[in-house]
Each structure stands twice: as C-alpha cells, then as structure tokens.
C-alpha positions in Angstrom: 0.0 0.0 0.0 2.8 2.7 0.4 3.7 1.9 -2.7 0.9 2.5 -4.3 0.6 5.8 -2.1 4.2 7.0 -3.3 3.4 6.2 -6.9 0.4 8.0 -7.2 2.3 10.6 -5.2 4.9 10.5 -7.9 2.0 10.8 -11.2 0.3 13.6 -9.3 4.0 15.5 -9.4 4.9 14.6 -12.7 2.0 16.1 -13.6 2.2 19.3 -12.1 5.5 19.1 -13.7 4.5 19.1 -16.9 1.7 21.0 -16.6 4.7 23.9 -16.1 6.6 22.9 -18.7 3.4 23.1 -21.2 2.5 26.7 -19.1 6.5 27.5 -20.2 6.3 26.3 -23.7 3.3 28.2 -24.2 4.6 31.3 -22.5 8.0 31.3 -25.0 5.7 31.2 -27.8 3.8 33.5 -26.9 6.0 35.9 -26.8 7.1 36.0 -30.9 5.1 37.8 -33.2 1.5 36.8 -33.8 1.0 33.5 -31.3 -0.1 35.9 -28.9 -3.7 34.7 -29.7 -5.9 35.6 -32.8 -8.6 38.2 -31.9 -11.5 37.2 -34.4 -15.3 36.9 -34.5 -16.8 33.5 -34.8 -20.6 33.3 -36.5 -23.6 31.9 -34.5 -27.1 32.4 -35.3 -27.6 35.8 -33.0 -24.5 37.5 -33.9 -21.3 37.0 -34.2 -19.1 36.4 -31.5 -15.5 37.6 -29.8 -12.9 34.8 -29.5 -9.4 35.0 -28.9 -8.3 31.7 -30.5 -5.0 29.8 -30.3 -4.6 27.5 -32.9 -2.6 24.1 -32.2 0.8 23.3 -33.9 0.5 21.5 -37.0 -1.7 20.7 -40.4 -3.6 17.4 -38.7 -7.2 17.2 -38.1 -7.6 18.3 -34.6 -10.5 19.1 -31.6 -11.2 22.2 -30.5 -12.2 23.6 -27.3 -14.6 26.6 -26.1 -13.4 28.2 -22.8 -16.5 30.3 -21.4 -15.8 33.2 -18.7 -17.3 33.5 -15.5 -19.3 36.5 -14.0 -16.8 39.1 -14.7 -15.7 38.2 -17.8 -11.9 37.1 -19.0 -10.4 40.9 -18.9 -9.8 41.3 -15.2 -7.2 38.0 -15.3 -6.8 38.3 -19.3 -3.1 37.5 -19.0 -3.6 34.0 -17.1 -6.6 33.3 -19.5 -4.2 33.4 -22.3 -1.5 31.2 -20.7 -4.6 28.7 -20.2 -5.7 28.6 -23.9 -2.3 28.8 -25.3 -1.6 25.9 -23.0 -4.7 24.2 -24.0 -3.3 24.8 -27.6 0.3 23.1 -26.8 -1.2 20.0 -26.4 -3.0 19.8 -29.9 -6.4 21.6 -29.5 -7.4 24.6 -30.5 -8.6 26.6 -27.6 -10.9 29.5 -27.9 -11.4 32.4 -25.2 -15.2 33.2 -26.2 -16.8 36.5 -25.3 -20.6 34.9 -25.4 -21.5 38.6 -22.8 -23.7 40.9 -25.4 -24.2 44.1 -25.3 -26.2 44.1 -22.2 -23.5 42.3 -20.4 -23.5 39.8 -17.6 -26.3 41.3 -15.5 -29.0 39.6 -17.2 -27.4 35.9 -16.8 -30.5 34.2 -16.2 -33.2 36.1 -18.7 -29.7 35.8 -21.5 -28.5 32.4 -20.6 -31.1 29.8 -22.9 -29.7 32.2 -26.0 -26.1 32.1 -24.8 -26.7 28.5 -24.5 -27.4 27.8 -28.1 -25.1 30.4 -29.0 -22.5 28.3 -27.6 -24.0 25.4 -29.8 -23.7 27.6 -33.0 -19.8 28.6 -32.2 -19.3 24.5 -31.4 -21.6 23.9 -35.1 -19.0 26.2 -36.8 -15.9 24.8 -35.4 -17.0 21.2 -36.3 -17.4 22.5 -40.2 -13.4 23.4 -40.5 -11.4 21.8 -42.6 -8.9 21.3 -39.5 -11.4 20.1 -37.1 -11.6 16.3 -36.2 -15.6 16.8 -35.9 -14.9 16.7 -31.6 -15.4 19.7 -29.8 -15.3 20.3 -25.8 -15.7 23.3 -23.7 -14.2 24.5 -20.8 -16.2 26.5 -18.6 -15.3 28.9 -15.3 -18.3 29.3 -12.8 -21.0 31.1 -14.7 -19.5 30.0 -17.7 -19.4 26.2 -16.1 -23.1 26.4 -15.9 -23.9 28.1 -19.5 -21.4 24.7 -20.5 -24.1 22.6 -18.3 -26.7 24.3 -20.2 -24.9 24.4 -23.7 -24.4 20.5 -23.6 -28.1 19.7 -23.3 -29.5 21.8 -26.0 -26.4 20.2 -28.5 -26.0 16.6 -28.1 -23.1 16.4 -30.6 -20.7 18.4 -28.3 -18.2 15.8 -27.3 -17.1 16.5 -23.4 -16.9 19.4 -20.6 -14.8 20.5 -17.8 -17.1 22.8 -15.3 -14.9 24.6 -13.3 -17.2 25.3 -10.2 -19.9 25.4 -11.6 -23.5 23.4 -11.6 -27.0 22.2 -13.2 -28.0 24.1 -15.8 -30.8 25.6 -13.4 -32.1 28.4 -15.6 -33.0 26.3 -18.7 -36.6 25.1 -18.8 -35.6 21.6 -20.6 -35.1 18.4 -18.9 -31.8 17.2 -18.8 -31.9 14.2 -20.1 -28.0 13.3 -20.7 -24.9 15.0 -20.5 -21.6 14.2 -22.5 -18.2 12.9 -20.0 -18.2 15.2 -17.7 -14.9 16.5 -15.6 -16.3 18.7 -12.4 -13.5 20.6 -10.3 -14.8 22.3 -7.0 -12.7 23.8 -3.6 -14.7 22.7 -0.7 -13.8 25.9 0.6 -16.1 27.6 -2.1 -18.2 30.4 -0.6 -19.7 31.4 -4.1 -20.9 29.0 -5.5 -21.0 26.0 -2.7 -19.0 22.6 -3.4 -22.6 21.0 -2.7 -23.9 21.9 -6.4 -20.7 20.4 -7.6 -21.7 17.1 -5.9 -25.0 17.1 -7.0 -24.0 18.1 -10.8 -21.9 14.7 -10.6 -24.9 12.8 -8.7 -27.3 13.8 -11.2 -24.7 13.3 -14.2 -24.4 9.9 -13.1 -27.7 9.1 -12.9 -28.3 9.7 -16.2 -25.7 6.6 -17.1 -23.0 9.8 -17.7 -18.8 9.0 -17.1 -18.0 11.9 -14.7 -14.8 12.8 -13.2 -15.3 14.9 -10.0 -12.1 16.6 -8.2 -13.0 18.5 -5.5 -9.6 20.6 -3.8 -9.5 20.5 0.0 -9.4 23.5 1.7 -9.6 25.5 -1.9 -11.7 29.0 -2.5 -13.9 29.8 -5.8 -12.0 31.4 -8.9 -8.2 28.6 -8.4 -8.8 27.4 -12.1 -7.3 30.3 -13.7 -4.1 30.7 -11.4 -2.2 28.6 -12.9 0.8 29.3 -10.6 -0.8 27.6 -7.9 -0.6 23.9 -7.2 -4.4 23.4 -7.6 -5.0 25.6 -10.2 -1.7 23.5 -12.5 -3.2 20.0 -11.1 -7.0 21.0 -12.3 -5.6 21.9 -16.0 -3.1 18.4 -16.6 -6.8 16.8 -15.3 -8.4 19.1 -17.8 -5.6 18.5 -20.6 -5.4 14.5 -20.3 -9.5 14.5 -19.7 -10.3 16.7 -23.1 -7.2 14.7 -25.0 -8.9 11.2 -24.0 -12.6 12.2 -24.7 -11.6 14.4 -27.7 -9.2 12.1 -30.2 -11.7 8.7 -29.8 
C-alpha cells in the first residue's frame, strides 16, 4: 500500500510538472510575433461572436475547445486566461477564449442564458465544419460559464465532453436534462460562491443519467483557483483538464 501511495504521489507530481513545462512552452511562444492569440469573430445564429483563438501546432485534423468566462468576464485576469488557452493549444487543441457577454452584459445571466446557451451550440456547429477540425469539440467552462457549459451541452447533443470549473445544473434552462456528455467537475470545498454542494449534486445527477463523470474536489480550496495557474491546484485542475479533453476528444 505505500507503494501504491508514493506512486500516485509520484504521477500527481509529474504532472504538475509538466503542466509547467506546457505553461513554459506556451509562454515562449507567446512571446514571438503573432502567437499571442488571434482576436476574431466566430458566426452563431444571433450574432457573431469575440474569441481569442489559439490554434494548435500542426496541419492534422484536430478538436477544438470553447473556454466560457465566468461572471466578470476574462479581462480582469486576461493575462492567465491566455496562458490557459495557449496551454490548452500546446497539447494539440485549438482553444478558444469566447466572449458569449452581449451588449447588455452579464447582469442579465439568467433572462440571457437559454440564448447564450445555443449560441455556444452555433460557435461549437461552426468549429466542427473546419477543414482542421476532427468533428470533436469540448468546452471549458469557469463558474458562470461552467453552468452556461451545463446548459450548452443539453441543447447540442453532438458536443463531445466538458470540464465545469465550479460550476452546476443548468438551473435556468426550462428543458429536462436528459444526458450529458463525459463530464470532468472541479470544486474547492472551501467555495463560498458558488458551494461545493452543487458540484456534488452536478456529478450525482450526471451519473444518474448513465454519464462517465470525473469529480475533483480541492480540499481547503476557495472559488476562482482554475485560472491561477501558478498555484498547485490551479496546475493540477488543468493536466486533469488536458489528459481528460485529449482522451474524450481524439476517440
């Protein structure tokens, strides 16, 4: 048994470990000219939309992955955001930072959310049409934007996988949830926004429905780790998020 203990001890470290050596890859690239991240609009049937994509190395057919803000949007932590996607990118999937807010911004989350929902659905349509796309796309979703994924998921059946950073149901959508695609839920316990116990009952409820779900929950860990990637939580929930999207996105 301490074997076992100080070998899983060892994988968790290796990791981490390369986790920061993706995070420095993607950081040397980003510094030459251009790789900093493309600032486009994607079309959906509303309107189009902001991204800030970062395409993977390479001419291969490939996955893509949506990555959907929280409440305050990706501008207040823009600089770890893009050391995310562009890590996101390193490992051969094209990551998107997607600006779903409209005009009338994040204030109206519940009243906007069914629309951002599908609009999700039309950026995730769009990606699956390009000539580099392997037809799999996954999001990635930060507390507001891990439940829009929640919702997103049930309105399109054909998008592959999601990672819901603290996030939960998709509580402001009127349909029934009737599946979700693999699911990879990571929660602090510590969470005094948006309580760990919605986390659980996500995975509950996931698995009920005959869905694979992965659930990570950080001890001691506070709402908002997933995008400081300098911490030891923050690394270990992207190499879950990396080898999680890589497995359910290249079958």
């Amino acid at each position: 048994m301490i074997a076992r203990a100080v070998t899983r001890q060892l994988a968790q470290l290796f990791s981490i470990l390369l986790i920061f050596g993706l995070l420095a890859t993607a950081r040397a690239a980003d510094t030459a000219p251009g790789s900093a991240g493309l600032d486009m609009a994607l079309p959906a049937g509303e309107r189009a939309v902001k991204v800030i994509a970062f395409r993977a190395a390479g001419d291969a057919p490939r996955p893509a992955a949506l990555i959907l803000h929280g409440a305050g949007g990706f501008d207040r932590r823009i600089s770890a955001y893009r050391a995310y996607a562009a890590a996101v990118a390193t490992a051969g999937i094209d990551a998107y930072l997607v600006y779903y807010y409209s005009a009338a911004g994040g204030g109206v989350f519940k009243t906007r959310y069914p629309a951002w929902a599908r609009l999700v659905g039309d950026l995730a349509e769009h990606l699956r049409s390009e000539k580099a796309s392997n037809g799999k796309v996954g999001l990635i979703g930060f507390s507001n934007g891990g439940i829009l994924a929640t919702g997103a998921v049930v309105l399109d059946p054909k998008i592959n996988a999601a990672v819901v950073y603290y996030g939960t149901e998709p509580w402001p959508l009127k349909d029934t949830v009737r599946r979700y695609p693999p699911l990879l839920i990571l929660h602090g316990d510590a969470d005094a926004v948006i309580a760990v116990e919605a986390g659980l009952q996500l995975a509950e409820n996931a698995r009920a429905l005959g869905t694979s779900v992965d659930l990570v929950v950080y001890p001691d860990e506070v709402h908002g780790f997933g995008s400081n990637l300098e911490s030891k939580n923050g690394a270990d929930a992207l190499a879950r998020t990396l080898s999680f999207l890589k497995k359910e996105l290249a079958k």
